[in-house]
C-alpha positions as a Markdown table, in Angstrom:
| # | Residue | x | y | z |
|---|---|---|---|---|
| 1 | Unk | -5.8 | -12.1 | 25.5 |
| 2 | Unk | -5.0 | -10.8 | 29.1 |
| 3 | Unk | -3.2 | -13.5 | 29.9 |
| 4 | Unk | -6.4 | -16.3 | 29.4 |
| 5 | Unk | -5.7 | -19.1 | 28.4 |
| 6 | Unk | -6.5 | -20.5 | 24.6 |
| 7 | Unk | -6.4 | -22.9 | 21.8 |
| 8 | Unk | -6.6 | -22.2 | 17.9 |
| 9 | Unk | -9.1 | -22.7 | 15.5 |
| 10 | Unk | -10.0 | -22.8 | 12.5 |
| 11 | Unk | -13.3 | -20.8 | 11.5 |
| 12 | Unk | -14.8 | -22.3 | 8.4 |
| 13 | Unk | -16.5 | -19.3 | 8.3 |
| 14 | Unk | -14.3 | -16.5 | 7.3 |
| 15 | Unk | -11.3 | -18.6 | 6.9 |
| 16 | Unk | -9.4 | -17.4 | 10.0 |
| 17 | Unk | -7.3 | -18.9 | 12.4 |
| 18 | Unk | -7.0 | -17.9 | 15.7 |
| 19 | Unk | -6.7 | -18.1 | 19.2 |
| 20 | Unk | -10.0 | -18.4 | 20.8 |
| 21 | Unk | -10.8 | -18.0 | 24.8 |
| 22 | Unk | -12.2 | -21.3 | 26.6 |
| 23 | Unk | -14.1 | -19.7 | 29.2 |
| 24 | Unk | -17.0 | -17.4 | 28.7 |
| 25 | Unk | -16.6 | -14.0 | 30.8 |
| 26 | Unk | -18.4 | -15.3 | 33.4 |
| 27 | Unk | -16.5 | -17.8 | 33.8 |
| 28 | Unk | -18.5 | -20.9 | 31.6 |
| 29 | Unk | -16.5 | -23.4 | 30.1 |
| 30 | Unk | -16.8 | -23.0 | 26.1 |
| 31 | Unk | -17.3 | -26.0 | 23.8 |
| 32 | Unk | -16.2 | -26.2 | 20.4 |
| 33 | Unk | -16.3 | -28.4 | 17.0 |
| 34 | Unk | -13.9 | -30.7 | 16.3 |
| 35 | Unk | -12.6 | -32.7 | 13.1 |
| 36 | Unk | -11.3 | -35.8 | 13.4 |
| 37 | Unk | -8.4 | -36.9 | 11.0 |
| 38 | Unk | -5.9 | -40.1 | 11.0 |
| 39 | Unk | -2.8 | -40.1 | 8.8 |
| 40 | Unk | 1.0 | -40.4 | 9.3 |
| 41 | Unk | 1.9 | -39.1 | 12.1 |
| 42 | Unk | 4.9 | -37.1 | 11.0 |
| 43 | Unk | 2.2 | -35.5 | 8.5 |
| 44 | Unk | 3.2 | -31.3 | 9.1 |
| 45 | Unk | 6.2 | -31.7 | 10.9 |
| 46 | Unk | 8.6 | -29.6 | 9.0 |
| 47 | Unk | 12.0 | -30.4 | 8.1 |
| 48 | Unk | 14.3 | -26.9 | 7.4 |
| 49 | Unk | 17.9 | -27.6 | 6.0 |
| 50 | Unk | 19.6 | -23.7 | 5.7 |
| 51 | Unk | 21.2 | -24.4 | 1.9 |
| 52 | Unk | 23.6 | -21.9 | 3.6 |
| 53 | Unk | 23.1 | -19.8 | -0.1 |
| 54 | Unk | 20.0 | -17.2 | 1.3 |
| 55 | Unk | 17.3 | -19.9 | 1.4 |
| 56 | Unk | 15.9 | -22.5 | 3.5 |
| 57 | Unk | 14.3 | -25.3 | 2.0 |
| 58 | Unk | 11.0 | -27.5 | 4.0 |
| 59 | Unk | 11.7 | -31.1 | 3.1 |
| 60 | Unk | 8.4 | -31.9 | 3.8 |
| 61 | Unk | 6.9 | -29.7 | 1.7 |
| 62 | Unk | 8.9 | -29.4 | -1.4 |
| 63 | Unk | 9.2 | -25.9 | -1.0 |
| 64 | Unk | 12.3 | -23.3 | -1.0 |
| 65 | Unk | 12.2 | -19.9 | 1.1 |
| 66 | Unk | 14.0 | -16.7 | 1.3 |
| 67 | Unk | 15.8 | -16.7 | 4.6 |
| 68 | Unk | 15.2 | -12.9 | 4.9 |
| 69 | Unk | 11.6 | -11.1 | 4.3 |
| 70 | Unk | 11.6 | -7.7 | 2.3 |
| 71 | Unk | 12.9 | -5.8 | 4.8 |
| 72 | Unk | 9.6 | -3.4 | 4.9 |
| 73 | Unk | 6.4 | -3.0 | 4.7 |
| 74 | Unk | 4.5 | -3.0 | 1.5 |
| 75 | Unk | 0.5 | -3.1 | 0.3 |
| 76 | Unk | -0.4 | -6.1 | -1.4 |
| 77 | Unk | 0.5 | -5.1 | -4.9 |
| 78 | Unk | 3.8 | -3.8 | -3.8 |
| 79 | Unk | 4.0 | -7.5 | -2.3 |
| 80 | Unk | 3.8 | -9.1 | -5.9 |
| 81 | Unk | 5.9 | -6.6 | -7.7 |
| 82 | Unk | 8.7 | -6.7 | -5.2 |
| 83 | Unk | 8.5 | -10.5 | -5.8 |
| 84 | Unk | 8.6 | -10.3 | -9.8 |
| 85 | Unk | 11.4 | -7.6 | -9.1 |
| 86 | Unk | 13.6 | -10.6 | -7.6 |
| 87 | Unk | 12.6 | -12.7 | -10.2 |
| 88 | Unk | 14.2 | -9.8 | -12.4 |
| 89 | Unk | 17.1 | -9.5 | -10.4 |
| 90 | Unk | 17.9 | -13.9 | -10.4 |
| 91 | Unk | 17.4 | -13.8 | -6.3 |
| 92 | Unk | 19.8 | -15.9 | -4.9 |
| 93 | Unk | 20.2 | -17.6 | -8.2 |
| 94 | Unk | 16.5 | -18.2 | -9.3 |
| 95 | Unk | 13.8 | -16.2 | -11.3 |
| 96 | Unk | 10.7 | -18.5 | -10.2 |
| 97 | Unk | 10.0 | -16.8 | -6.9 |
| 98 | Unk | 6.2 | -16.6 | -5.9 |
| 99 | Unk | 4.4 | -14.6 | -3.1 |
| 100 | Unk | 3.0 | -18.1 | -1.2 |
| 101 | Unk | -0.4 | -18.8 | -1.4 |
| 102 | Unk | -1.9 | -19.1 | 2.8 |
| 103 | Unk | -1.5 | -22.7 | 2.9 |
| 104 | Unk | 2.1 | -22.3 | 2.4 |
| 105 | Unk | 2.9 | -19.4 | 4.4 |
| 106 | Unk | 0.8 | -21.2 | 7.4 |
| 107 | Unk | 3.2 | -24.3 | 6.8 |
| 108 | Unk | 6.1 | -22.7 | 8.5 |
| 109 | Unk | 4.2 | -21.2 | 11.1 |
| 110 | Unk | 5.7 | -22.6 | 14.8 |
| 111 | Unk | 3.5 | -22.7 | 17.2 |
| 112 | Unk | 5.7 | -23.4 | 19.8 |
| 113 | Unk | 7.2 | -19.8 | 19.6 |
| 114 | Unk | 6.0 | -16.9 | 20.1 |
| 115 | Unk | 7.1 | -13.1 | 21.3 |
| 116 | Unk | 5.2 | -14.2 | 24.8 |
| 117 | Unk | 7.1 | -17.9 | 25.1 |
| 118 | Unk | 10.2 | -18.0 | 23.5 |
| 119 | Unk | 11.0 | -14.4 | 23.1 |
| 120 | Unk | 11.1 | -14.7 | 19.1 |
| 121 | Unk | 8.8 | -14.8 | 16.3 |
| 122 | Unk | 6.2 | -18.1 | 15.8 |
| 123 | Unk | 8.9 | -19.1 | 13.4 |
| 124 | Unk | 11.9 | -21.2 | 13.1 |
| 125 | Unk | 15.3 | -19.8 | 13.5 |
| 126 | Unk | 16.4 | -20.5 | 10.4 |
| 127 | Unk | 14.7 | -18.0 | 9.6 |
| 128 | Unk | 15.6 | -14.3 | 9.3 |
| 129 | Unk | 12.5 | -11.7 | 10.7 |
| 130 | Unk | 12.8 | -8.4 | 10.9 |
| 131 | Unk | 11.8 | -6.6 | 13.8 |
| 132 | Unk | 9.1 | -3.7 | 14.1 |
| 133 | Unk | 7.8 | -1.1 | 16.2 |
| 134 | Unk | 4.1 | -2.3 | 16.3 |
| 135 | Unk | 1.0 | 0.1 | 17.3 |
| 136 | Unk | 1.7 | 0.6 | 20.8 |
| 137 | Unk | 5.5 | 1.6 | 20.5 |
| 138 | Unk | 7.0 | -1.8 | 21.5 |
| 139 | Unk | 9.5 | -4.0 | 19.5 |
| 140 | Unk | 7.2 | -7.0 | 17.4 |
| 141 | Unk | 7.5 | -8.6 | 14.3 |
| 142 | Unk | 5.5 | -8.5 | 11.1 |
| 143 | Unk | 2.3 | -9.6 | 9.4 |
| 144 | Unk | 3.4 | -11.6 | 6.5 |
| 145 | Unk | 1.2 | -11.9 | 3.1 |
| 146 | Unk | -0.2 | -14.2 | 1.3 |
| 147 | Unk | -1.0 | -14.4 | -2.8 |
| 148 | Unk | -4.4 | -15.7 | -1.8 |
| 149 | Unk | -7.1 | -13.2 | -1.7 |
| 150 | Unk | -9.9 | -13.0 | 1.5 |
| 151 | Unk | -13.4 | -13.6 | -0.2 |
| 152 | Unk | -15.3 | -12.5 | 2.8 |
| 153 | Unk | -18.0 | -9.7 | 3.3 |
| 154 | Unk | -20.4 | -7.9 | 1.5 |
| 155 | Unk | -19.9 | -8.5 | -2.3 |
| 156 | Unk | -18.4 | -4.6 | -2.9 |
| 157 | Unk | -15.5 | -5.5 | -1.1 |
| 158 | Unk | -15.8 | -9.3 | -1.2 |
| 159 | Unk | -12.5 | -9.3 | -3.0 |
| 160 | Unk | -10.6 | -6.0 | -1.9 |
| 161 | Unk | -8.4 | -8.4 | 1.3 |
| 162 | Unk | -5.7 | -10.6 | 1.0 |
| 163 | Unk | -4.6 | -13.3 | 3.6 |
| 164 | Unk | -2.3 | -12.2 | 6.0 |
| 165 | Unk | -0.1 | -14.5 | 8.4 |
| 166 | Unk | 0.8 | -13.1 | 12.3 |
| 167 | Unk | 4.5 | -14.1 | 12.8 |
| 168 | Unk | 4.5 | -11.8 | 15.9 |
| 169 | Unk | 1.4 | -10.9 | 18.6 |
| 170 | Unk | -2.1 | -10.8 | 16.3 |
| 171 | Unk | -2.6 | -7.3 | 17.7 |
| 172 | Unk | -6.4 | -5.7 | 18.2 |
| 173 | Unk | -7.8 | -2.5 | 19.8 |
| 174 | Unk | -10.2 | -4.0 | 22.4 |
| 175 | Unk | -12.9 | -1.7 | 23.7 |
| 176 | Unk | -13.2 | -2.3 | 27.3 |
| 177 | Unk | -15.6 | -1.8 | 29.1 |
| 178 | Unk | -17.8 | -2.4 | 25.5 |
| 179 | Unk | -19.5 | 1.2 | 24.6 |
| 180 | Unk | -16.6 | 2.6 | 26.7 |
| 181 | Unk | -14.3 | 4.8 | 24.2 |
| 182 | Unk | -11.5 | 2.8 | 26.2 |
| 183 | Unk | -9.5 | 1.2 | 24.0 |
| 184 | Unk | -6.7 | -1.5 | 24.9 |
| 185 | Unk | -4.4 | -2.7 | 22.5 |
| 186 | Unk | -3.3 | -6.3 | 23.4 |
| 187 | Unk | -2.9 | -9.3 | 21.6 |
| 188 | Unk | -6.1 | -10.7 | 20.5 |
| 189 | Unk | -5.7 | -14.3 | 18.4 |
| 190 | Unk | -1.8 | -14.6 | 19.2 |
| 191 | Unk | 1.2 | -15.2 | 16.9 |
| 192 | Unk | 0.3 | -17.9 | 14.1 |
| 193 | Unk | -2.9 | -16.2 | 13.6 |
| 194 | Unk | -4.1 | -15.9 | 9.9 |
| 195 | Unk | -6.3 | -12.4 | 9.4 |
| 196 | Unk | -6.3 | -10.4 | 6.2 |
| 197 | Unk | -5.9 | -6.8 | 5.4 |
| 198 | Unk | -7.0 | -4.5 | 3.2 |
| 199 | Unk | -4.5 | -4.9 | -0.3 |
| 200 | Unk | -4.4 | -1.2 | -0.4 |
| 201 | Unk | -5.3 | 2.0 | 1.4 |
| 202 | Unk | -4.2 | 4.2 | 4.4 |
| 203 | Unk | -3.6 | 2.5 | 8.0 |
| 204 | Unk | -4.3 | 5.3 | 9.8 |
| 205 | Unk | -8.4 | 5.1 | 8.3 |
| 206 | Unk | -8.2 | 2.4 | 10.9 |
| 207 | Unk | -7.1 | 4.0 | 14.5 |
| 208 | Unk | -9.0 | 1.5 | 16.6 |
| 209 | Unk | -8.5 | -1.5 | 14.2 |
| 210 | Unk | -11.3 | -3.4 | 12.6 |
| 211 | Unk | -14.0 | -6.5 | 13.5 |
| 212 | Unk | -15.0 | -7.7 | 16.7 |
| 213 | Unk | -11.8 | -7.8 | 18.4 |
| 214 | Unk | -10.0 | -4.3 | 17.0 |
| 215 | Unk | -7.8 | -5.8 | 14.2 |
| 216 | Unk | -4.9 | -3.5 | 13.8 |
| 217 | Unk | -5.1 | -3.0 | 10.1 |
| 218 | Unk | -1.3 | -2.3 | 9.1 |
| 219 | Unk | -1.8 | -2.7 | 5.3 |
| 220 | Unk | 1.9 | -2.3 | 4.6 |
| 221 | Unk | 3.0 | -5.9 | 5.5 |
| 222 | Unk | 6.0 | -7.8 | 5.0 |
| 223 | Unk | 7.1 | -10.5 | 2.4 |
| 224 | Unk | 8.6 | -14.1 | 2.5 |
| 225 | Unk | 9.2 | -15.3 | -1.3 |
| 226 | Unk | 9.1 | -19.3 | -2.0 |
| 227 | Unk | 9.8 | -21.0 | -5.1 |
| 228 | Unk | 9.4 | -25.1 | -5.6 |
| 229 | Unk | 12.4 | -26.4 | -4.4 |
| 230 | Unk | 14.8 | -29.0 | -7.0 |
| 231 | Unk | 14.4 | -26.4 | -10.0 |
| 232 | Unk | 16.5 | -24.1 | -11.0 |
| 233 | Unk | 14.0 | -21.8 | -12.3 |
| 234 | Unk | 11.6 | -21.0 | -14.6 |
| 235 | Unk | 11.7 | -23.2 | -18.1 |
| 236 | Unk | 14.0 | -25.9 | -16.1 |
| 237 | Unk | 12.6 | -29.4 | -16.5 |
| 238 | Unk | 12.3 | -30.5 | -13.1 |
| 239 | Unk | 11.6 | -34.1 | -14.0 |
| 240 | Unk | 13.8 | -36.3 | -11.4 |
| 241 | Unk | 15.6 | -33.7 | -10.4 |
| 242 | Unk | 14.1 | -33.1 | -7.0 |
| 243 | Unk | 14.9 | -35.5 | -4.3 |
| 244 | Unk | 13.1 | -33.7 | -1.8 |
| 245 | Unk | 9.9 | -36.1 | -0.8 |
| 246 | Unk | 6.6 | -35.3 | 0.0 |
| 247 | Unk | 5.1 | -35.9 | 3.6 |
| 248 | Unk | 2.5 | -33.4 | 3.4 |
| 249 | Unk | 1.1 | -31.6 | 0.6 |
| 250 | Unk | -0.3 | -28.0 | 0.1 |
C-alpha cells in the first residue's frame, strides 16, 4: 500500500488473507500472532508439469488445471455453469471439471510474483491469465473464484459472498485524508490476497469499493477449472491409477 512494506496474514476472523502494514501511521512497529507448525519441509511447494494437452497438473497436490481461465468475467453462478458447460462439452478430454474450493485455488498462488515484482500475475507461468483493464484504466489481471462460499456478516447476507483469489494487485478505493471524499485507488492487500465478492449483483452499486480498505467489488470474476488428476473422468475407477503422490493435502 503506497509502497510500505508488508507481510501476509491470515485473519481467523473473516477468513482473509492479506497483506498487512508493519508500522502504525505514526510510525510504531506493529506486532502480530503467530502459529507455529513443523512438518516436511517441502510441504506446499508445488510441482507443475504442462501435460502439453491444455492442462497443468500440481504433483504435490493431486490436482489437474485448465491452463487457460474463462476468458471473461462472470458472477458466481455463471462461474459454476460455465464449469458444468465444459463438463458438457468433454474439456480437454474430461467431464469431471470442478470450480476449486479456496484451499485449492490458494495452492497455486506464487508469492514470489506479482504485477509490482516480476511484471506478471502471482502465478506460475505455466499458466495462461488473461489480462484486464482494472478500475483505474491500467492493464491487471483478474480475481479468480472459488466454489467455497464467504460466511461472514450479519446473518441476511451471511451466505450471499463467495471466496475470491487476487491473481493480480488486490485493489481498494482508499479514502485519504479519512472523512475526505478523496478517494485513491491503490493496491490494498497485494496479489495472492483471498477477498470475496458478492455472487451476484451490479459492480457499479460499489463506486468506492467496500470494507475498511475500499475493496473494488468486480463481481464478474474469472474462472480456473480443476479436476483430480489420474482419472479420466467422472464414473472412472481411479483405484491405482494415479501415480501422482501426495506431499500436501487440501
Amino acid at each position: 500500500m503506497s509502497g510500505d512494506f508488508t507481510v501476509f496474514g491470515v485473519n481467523f476472523a473473516d477468513g482473509r488473507i492479506k497483506g498487512y502494514g508493519t508500522t502504525m501511521p505514526g510510525g510504531t512497529e506493529k506486532t502480530f500472532e503467530i502459529r507455529l507448525v513443523r512438518s516436511n519441509s517441502s510441504y506446499g511447494i508445488n510441482h507443475f508439469i504442462d501435460n502439453g494437452d491444455g492442462t497443468v497438473t500440481d504433483q504435490a497436490t493431486g490436482l489437474m488445471w485448465g491452463k487457460d481461465d474463462c476468458g471473461t468475467g462472470l458472477n458466481w453462478p455463471e462461474a459454476l455453469a460455465w464449469v458444468q458447460q465444459k463438463n458438457q462439452e468433454n474439456y480437454l478430454g474430461h467431464n469431471d471439471w470442478r470450480l476449486p474450493n479456496a484451499k485449492e485455488l490458494q495452492s497455486i498462488v506464487d508469492y514470489s510474483r506479482s504485477p509490482q515484482t516480476s511484471n506478471s500475475p502471482a502465478i506460475d507461468p505455466a499458466f495462461s491469465v488473461t489480462s484486464i483493464t482494472d478500475e483505474g484504466g491500467n492493464t491487471n489481471y483478474p480475481f479468480y473464484w472459488a466454489s467455497t462460499t464467504h460466511g461472514d456478516g450479519p446473518p441476511q447476507v451471511m451466505h450471499t459472498k463467495a471466496v475470491y483469489l487476487a491473481f493480480g494487485e488486490a485493489l481498494g478505493f482508499m479514502e485519504i485524508p479519512p472523512n475526505s471524499g478523496n478517494y485513491i485507488l491503490m493496491d490494498v492487500h497485494g496479489a495472492g490476497a483471498q477477498r470475496s465478492d458478492p455472487k451476484v449483483g451490479n459492480p457499479d452499486n460499489f463506486p468506492h469499493g467496500f470494507g475498511p480498505q475500499g475493496d473494488v467489488i468486480r463481481i464478474y470474476n474469472f474462472v480456473r477449472p480443476v479436476r483430480p488428476a489420474g482419472t479420466t473422468g467422472i464414473g472412472d475407477d481411479p483405484s491405482g491409477a494415479s501415480v501422482v503422490p501426495h506431499d500436501f493435502q487440501l
